[in-house]
PLY file of the C-alpha trace (Angstrom):
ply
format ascii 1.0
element vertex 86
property float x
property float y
property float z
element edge 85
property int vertex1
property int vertex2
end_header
0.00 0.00 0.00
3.11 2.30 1.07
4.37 1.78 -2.56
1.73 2.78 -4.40
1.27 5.85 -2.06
4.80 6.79 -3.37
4.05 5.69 -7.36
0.88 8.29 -6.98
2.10 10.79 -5.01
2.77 14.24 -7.01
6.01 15.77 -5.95
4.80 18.31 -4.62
3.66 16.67 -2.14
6.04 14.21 -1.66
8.02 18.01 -0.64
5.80 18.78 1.48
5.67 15.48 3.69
9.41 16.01 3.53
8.90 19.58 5.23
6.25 18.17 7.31
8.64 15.42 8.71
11.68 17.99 8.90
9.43 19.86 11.16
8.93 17.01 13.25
12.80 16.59 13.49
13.42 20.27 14.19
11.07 20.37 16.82
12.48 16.89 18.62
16.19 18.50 18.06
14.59 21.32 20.05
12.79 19.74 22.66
16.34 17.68 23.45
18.40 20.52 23.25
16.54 22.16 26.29
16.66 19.13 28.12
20.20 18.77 28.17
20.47 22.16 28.66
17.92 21.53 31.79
20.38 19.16 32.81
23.57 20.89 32.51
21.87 23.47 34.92
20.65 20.83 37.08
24.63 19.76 37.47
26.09 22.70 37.91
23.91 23.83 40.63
24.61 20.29 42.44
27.76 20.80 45.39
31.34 19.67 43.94
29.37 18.89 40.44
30.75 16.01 37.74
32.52 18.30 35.50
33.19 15.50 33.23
29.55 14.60 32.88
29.15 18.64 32.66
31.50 18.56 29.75
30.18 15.56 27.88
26.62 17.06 27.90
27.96 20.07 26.66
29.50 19.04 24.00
26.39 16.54 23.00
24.46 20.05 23.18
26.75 21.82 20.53
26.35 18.71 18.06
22.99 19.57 18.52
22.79 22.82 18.27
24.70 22.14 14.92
22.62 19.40 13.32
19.72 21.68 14.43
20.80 24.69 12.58
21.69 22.57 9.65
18.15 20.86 9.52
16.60 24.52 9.65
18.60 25.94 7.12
17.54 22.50 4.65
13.71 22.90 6.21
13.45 26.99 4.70
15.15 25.87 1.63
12.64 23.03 0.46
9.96 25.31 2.19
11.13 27.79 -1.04
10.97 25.55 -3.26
7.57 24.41 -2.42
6.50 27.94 -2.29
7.97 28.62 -5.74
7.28 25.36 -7.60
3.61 24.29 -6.10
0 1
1 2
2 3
3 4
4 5
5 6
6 7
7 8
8 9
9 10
10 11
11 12
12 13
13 14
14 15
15 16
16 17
17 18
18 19
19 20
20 21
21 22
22 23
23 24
24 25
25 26
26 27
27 28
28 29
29 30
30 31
31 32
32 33
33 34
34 35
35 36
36 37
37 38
38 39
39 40
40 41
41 42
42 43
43 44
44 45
45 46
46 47
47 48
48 49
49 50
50 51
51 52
52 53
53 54
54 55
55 56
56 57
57 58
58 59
59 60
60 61
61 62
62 63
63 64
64 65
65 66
66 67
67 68
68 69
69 70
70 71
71 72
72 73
73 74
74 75
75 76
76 77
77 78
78 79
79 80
80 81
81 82
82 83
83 84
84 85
């Protein structure tokens, strides 16, 4: 049934269930990106805190950050093409 869904389906919106799935991403990027940020804080605040955990979070958080800002960028550019070509 998934095949023929893909042999039918227009490009246009096969685009747009490509933005609607980057979305999805963005937003889980997002949603983990303030809980490790939540939980950096939570560390830090802790007496004599594990600056090794502190550090690996950290740098999981920049990755992130990263992969989020790349996934936007690709998001707004097939979100211009889709406004341009359908």
């Amino acid at each position: 049934m998934a095949t023929e869904a893909v042999r039918t389906e227009s490009p246009c919106a096969m685009m747009r269930r490509a933005a609607q799935s980057a979305r999805k991403e963005i937003k889980r990027r997002r949603d983990e990106s303030l809980r490790l940020q939540g939980e950096i804080s939570h560390l830090q605040g802790r007496p004599d805190p594990d600056q090794t955990a502190i550090a690996a979070l950290k740098q999981r958080l920049e990755v992130l950050k990263a992969q989020l800002t790349e996934d936007e960028l690709s998001l707004d550019t097939l979100e211009q093409v889709i406004t341009e070509n359908c």
